[in-house]
N, C-alpha and C positions, 0 to 999 in steps of 0.2 A: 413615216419611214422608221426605219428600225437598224441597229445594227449587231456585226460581232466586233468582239474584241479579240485580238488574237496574239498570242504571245510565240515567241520563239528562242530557245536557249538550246539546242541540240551539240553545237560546239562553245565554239567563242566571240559569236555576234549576239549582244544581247539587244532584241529589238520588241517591240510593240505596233500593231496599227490597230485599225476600225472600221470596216468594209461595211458600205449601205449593203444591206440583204435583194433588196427589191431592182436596185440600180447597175450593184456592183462599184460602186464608184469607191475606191477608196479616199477615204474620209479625213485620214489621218495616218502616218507612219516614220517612226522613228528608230532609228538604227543604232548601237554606240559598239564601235570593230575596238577589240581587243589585243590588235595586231603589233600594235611598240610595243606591250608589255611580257606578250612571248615572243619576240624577235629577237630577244637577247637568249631564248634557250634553242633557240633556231626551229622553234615549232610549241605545238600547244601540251602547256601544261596542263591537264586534268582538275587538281585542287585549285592551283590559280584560278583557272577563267569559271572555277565555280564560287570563288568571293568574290570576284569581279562583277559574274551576276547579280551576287546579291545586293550588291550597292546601285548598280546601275539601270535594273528593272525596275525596279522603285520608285526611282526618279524618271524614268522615263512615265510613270502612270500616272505619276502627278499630273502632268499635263491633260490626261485622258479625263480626268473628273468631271469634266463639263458633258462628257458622253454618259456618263453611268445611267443616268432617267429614260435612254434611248438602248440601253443594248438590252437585246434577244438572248444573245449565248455569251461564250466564252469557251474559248477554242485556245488550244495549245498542242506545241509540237510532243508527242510523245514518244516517239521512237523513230527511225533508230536515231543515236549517238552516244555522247559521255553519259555515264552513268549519272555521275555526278552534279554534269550540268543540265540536264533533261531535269531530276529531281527540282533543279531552283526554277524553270517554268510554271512543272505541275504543282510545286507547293503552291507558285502562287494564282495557280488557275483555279484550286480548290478553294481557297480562301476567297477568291472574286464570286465565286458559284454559292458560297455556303453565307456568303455577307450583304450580296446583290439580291439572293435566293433567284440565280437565273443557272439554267442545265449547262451543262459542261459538253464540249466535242474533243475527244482526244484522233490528233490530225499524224498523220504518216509523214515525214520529213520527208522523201524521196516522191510522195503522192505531191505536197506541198509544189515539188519546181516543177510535175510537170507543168500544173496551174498556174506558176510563173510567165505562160505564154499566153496567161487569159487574162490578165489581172483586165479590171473594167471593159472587160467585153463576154459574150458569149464564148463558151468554149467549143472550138472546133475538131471533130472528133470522127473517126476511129482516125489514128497517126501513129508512124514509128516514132520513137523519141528515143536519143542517144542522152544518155546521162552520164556527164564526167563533172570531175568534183576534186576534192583533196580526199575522201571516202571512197566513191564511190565510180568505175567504171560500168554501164551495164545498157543493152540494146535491148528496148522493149516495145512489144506492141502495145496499145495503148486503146483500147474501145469504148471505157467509161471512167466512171470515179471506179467503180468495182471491180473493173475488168481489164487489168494489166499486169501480158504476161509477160516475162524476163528471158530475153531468148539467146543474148550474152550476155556473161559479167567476167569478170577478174577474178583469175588465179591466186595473183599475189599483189601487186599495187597499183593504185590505182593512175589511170593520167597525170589526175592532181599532186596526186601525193610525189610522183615519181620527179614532178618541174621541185617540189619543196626540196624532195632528197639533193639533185643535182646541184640546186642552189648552196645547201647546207654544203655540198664537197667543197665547191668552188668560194666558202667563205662569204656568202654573197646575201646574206639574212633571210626573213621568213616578212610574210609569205611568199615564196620564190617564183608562182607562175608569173607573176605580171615584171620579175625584174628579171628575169629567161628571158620572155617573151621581149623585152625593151633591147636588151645586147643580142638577139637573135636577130634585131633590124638590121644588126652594123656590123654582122659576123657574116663569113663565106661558109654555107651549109655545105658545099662539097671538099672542105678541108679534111675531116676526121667520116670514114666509114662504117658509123655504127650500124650494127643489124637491125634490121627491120626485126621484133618479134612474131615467132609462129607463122613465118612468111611462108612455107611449105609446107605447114601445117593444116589438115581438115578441118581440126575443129574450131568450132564457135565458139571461141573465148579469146578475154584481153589475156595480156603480160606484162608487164613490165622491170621486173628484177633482171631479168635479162641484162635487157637493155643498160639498164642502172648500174650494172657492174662493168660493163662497156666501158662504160662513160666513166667510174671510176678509173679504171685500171688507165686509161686516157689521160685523166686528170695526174697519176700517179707519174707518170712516161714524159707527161710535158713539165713538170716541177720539176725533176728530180734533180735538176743541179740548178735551179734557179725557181721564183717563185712566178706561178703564173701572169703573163703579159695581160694586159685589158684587151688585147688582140684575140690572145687564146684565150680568154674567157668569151669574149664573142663570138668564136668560130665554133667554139666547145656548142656553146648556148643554142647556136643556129644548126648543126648538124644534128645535135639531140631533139630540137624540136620538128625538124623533118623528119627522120624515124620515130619519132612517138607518135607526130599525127600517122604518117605513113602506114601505121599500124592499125590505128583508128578505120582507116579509109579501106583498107585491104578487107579487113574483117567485115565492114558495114558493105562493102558493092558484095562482096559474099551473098551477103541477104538479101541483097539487092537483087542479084540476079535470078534468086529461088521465089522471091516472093512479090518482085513487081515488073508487070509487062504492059501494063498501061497507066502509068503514071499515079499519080497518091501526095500524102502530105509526110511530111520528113523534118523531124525538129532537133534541136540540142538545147540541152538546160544544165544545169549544174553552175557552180562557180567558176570551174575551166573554160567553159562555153564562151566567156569574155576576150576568151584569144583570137582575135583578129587573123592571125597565120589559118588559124583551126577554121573557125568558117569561111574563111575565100578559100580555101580547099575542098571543103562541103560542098559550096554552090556550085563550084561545078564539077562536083560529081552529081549533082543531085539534079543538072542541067540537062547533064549526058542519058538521065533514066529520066527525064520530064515529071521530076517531082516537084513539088513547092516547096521551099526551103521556109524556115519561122526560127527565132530565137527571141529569147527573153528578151526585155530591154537589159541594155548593161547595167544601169542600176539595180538591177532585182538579179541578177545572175547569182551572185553568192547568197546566202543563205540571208532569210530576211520573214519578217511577221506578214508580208502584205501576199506573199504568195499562198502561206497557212492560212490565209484569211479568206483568198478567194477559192481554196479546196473547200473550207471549211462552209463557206454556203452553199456546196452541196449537199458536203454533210446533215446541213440543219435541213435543209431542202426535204432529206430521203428523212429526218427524223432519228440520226444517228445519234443518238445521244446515250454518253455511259454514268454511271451515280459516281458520285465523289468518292466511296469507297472503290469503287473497280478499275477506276483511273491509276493506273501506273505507271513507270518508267521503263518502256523495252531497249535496251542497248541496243540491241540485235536482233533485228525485225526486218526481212527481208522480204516483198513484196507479195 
């Protein structure tokens, strides 16, 4: 049996795993979230979570040494995200490649989650897959490792980012989707009327800043002589996350109804993809067009090495391999 090793530093999760090539079985994988350390600036600092990396990949590879006589490649996420932080991956994909002397795969972050919905099994394919994230909103068809096209994405922010911003108004720390998502159980979503974005709109894109100013100007109107109640921060929390999925759901049956008449497969991946509200909304819309609904497991939803790991035996599969010179860091690399 053989493996890869596969690294992942695109934001602020520095992780490592080890996927059998042959089995798919992941072998090994270890995560370390840097999420107390930028909670205090209400989101991620760039320089920060690029020393963070470099302390914590490290130690996370220690443990890996007992695989080094067994791996094939070494695989790492290279684009898109921080500049800064992608660099601390690829430096040390090269130095595994150049010390091991085994071929290097550099793996697409955004290719990585759809694979998120295959980790140790075969991947089932051609599928639409809705990507939401703290990065990235975007609705794509999906045929192959090669062949996925982008058929919406985001104006201006994204799902994920939009739960952080509201969080950040209402005081309420980083990362903000899963504490929205917790006061959105115990809040009245028919309190506050946020707009739906682009609800009368043709086209095929997210929004989000809309909304987000909503919800500001909201947050402004209920403080103003007094500091927001735990009340109205649950009501705030549950009405915004009705409108933002609402939005999701409006735009996606759009596509729905141009592009399927006899049912199909229908996934979501991303970090956002762990909202519990968000997918019982999915499944039945996805019931109502007899689609099959698929998400990640919640453990691998946010960003994570074992997802890079199972794109990346495709990769080795087709023989995609780049030299340690050509390997570089794309910020911004969009499908």
């Amino acid at each position: 049996m053989s493996y890869i090793l596969s690294i992942e530093s695109s934001c602020d999760d520095s992780s490592i795993a080890i996927t059998e090539i042959e089995t798919k079985k992941l072998i090994f994988h270890k995560k370390i979230s840097q999420e107390l350390e930028h909670s205090t600036y209400g989101g991620v600092v760039p320089e920060l979570a690029s020393r963070l990396h470099a302390v914590a990949l490290p130690n996370i590879l220690k443990e890996c040494k007992p695989y080094f006589d067994k791996l094939s490649a070494i695989a790492v996420t290279n684009e898109p995200g921080l500049s800064v932080t992608l660099m601390e991956g690829v430096i040390m994909a090269k130095a595994l490649a150049m010390s091991l002397d085994l071929p290097l795969l550099g793996i697409h972050h955004l290719k990585g989650h759809v694979y998120s919905l295959f980790l140790e099994q075969e991947a089932l394919l051609p599928m639409t897959v809705l990507l939401i994230s703290g990065g990235h909103t975007q609705l794509m068809e999906v045929k192959s490792f090669d062949e996925m096209k982008v058929v919406a994405a985001s104006s201006d922010d994204s799902f994920g980012e939009s739960f952080d911003k509201v969080a950040k108004m209402m005081g309420l720390g980083y990362p903000g989707g899963p504490i929205v998502e917790a006061l959105a159980k115990k809040g009245d979503d028919k309190r506050f009327n946020f707009p739906i974005p682009l609800a009368k709109s043709p086209r095929m894109e997210f929004s989000y800043s809309g909304l987000k100013n909503a919800v500001r100007l909201e947050i402004q109107a209920c403080s103003k002589d007094e500091a927001l109640s735990e009340q109205d921060k649950c009501d705030i929390a549950a009405s915004f996350q009705k409108a933002a999925t609402a939005h999701l759901i409006q735009k996606t049956k759009k596509y729905f109804k141009i592009s399927y008449k006899n049912g199909g497969n229908f996934a979501i991946v991303g970090g956002a993809s762990a909202n519990l509200y968000v997918r019982e909304a999915f499944e039945d819309l996805c019931k109502s067009y007899k689609l099959k609904t698929f998400f990640a497991p919640l453990e691998y939803c946010s960003d994570n090495a074992a997802m890079i790991g199972r794109a990346a035996i495709v990769a080795f599969e087709n023989k995609k391999f780049v030299s340690i010179d050509a390997l570089k860091a794309h910020p911004k690399s969009p499908l």
